[in-house]
C-alpha positions in Angstrom: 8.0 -7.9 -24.4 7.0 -8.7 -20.8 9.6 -6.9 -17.7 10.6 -10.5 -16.7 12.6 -10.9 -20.1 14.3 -7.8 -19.7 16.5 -9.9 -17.3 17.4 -13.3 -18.4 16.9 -15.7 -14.7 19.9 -18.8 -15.2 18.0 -22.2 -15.3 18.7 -24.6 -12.9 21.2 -26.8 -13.1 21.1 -30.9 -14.4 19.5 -33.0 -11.7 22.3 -36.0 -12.5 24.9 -33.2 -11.4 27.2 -34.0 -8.3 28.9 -30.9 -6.6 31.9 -32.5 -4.7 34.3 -29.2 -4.7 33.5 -27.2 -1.1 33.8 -23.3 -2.8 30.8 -24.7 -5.6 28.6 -25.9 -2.6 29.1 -23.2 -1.0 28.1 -20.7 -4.0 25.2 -22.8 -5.4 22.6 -20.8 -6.6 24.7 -17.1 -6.7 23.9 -16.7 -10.2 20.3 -17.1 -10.0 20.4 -14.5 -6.6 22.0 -11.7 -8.5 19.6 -12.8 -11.5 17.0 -12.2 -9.1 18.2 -8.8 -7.6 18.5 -7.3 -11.0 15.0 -8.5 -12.1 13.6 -7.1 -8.7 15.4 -4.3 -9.2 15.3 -1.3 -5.4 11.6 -1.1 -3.4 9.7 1.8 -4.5 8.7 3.9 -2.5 4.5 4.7 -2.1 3.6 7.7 -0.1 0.4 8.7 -2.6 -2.0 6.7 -0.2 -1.0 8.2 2.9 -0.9 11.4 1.2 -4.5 10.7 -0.4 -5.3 9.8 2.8 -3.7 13.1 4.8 -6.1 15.3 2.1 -9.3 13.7 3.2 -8.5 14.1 6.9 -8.5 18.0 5.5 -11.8 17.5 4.1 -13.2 15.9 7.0 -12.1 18.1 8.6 -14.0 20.9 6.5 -17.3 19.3 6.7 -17.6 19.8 10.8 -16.3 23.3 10.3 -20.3 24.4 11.2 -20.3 21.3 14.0 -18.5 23.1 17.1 -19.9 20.2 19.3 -17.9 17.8 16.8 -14.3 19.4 17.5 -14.6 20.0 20.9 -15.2 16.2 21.3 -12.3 16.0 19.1 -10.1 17.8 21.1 -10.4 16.4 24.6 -10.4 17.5 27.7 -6.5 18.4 27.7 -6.7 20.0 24.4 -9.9 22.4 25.1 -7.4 23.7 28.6 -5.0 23.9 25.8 -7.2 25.7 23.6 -6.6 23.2 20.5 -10.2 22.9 20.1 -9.7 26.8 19.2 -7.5 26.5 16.6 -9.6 23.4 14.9 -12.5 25.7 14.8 -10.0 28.0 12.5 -8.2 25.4 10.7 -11.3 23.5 10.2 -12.9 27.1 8.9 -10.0 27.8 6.6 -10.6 24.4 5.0 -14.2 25.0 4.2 -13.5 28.1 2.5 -10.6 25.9 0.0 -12.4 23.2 -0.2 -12.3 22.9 -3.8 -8.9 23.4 -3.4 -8.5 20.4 -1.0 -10.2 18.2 -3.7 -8.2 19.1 -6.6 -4.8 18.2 -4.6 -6.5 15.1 -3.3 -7.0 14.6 -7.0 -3.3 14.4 -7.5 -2.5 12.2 -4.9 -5.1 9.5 -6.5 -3.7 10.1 -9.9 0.1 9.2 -7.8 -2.0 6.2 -6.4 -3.3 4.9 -9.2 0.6 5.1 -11.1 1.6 3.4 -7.4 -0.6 0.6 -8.0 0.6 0.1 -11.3 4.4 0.2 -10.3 2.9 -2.3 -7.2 1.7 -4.8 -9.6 4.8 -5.2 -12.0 7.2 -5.1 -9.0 5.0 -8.4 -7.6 5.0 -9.9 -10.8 8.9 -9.8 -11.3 8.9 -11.0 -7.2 6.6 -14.3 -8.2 8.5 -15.2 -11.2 12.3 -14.3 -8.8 10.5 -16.8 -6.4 9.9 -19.6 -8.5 13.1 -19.2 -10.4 14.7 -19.4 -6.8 12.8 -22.9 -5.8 13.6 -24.2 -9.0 17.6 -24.0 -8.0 16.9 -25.5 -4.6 14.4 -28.4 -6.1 17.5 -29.0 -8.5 19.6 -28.8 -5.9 18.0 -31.6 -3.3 17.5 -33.7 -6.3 21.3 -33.6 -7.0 23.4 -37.2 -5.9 24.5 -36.5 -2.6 28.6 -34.9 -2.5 30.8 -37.6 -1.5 32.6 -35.6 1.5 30.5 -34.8 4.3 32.1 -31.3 4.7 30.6 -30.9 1.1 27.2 -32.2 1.8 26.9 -29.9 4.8 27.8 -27.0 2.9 25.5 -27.3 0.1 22.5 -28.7 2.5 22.9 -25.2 4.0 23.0 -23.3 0.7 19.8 -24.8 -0.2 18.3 -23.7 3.3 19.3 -20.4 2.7 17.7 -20.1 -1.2 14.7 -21.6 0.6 15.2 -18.7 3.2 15.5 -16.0 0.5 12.7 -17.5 -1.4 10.6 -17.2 1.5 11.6 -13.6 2.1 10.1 -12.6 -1.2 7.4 -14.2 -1.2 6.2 -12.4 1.6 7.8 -9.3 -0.6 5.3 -10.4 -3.2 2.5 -11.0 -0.9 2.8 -7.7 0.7 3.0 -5.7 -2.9 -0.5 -7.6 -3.5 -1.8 -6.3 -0.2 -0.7 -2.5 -0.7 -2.3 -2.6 -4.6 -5.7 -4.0 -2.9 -5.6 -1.3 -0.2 -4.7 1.3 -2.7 -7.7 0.1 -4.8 -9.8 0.2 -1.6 -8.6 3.5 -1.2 -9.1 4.8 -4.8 -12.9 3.5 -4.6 -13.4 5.2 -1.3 -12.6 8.2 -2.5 -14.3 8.2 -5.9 -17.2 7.4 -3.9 -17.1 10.3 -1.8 -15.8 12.7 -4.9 -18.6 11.7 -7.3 -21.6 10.7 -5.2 -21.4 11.4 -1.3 -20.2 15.3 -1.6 -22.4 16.5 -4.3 -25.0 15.3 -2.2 -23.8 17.3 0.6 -23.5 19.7 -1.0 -26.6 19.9 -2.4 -28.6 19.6 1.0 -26.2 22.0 2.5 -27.3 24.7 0.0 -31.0 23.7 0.8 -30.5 24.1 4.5 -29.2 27.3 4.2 -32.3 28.3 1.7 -34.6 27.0 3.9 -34.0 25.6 7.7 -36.2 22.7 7.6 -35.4 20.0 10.3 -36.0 17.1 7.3 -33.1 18.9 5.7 -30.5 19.2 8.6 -31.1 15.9 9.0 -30.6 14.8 5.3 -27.4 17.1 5.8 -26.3 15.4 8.7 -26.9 12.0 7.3 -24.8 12.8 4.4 -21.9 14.3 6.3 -22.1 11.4 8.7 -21.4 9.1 5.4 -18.5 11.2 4.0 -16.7 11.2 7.8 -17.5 7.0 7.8 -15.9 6.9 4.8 -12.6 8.9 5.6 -12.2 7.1 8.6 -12.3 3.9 7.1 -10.2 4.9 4.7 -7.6 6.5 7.3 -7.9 2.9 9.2 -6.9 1.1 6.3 -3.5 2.4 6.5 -2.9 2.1 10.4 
């Protein structure tokens, strides 16, 4: 059974309806909002892509634990007189030595992405079908013979501006629940490409420059870190 039945949205009412009592005009449309709420249901809160995100900043960090150049850069002017570029030189060591460690949590957080995503995309589709249920009312309602008093007609015109208003509002709801499941997708593909493919090969050149100090192989090395550290930045710019 789809979400959207869980939560039965009111139809709207008979176009050939007049509304001529003031308290009705006023009201039009209240049982397809609370409908609505109910179907929506609270936001949920996302924090596995900034948290995915946090982790790979740990990682990049890791990878320039060997490039002293690299973290004093980092650091700045004020921070090396502060001695921070000191205590990235030891964070960024400690990270080396757990990296494995730093990719098994980061692990988690895209497993919490990927059930974010999920969540993302059934929220959006209860939004879309709140949002059309909502512009149904106020299409039934502009269609409606015009109330007989004035005061009337002014207090249902506004009504309808203000399910327009609130159909507007999620819609944008909806629109932004589509945007954080493509940059959580985004995201996820990042880091699968840097878990599966861009490490290994690091990793792999790493071991050969240590077996053998051959200036193809830094380079290779460097070429691959340089990819990883693209990759997490983009990745840390998507959510800024």
């Amino acid at each position: 059974m789809p979400e959207s039945a869980l939560v039965a949205l009111p139809p709207p009412p008979d176009r050939s309806r007049q509304v001529d009592d003031p308290l009705e005009a006023a009201g039009f449309g209240n049982e397809v909002l609370a409908a609505a709420e109910r179907l929506i249901g609270p936001p949920q809160r996302a924090t596995a892509a900034q948290r995915l995100v946090d982790e790979m900043a740990n990682i990049q960090l890791a990878l320039q634990a060997t490039d002293v150049a690299a973290l004093r850069r980092s650091a700045g002017l004020i921070g090396r007189l502060l001695g921070r570029d000191v205590e990235a030189q030891e964070r960024a060591e400690q990270l080396a030595e757990q990296l494995d460690i730093c990719l098994l949590r980061a692990d988690a957080e895209l497993r919490g992405l990927q059930r974010d995503m999920v969540a993302q995309q059934r929220q959006a589709a209860r939004v879309d079908v709140a949002v059309t249920a909502i512009e149904q009312w106020a299409d039934a309602g502009e269609a409606m013979p015009a109330p007989t008093q004035e005061a009337v007609q002014l207090a249902l015109q506004r009504r309808l501006q203000h399910l327009r208003g609130v159909a507007r509002l999620r819609q944008i709801e909806a629109d932004q629940l589509h945007l954080l499941h493509a940059q959580g997708l985004e995201l996820s593909e990042r880091y699968q490409r840097i878990r599966d493919v861009l490490l290994p090969v690091w990793r792999q050149q790493a071991l050969a420059v240590r077996a053998a100090q051959m200036p193809a192989r830094l380079q290779q090395a460097a070429d691959s870190q340089a990819r990883i550290l693209d990759e997490v930045a983009a990745m840390q710019a998507r959510l800024r």
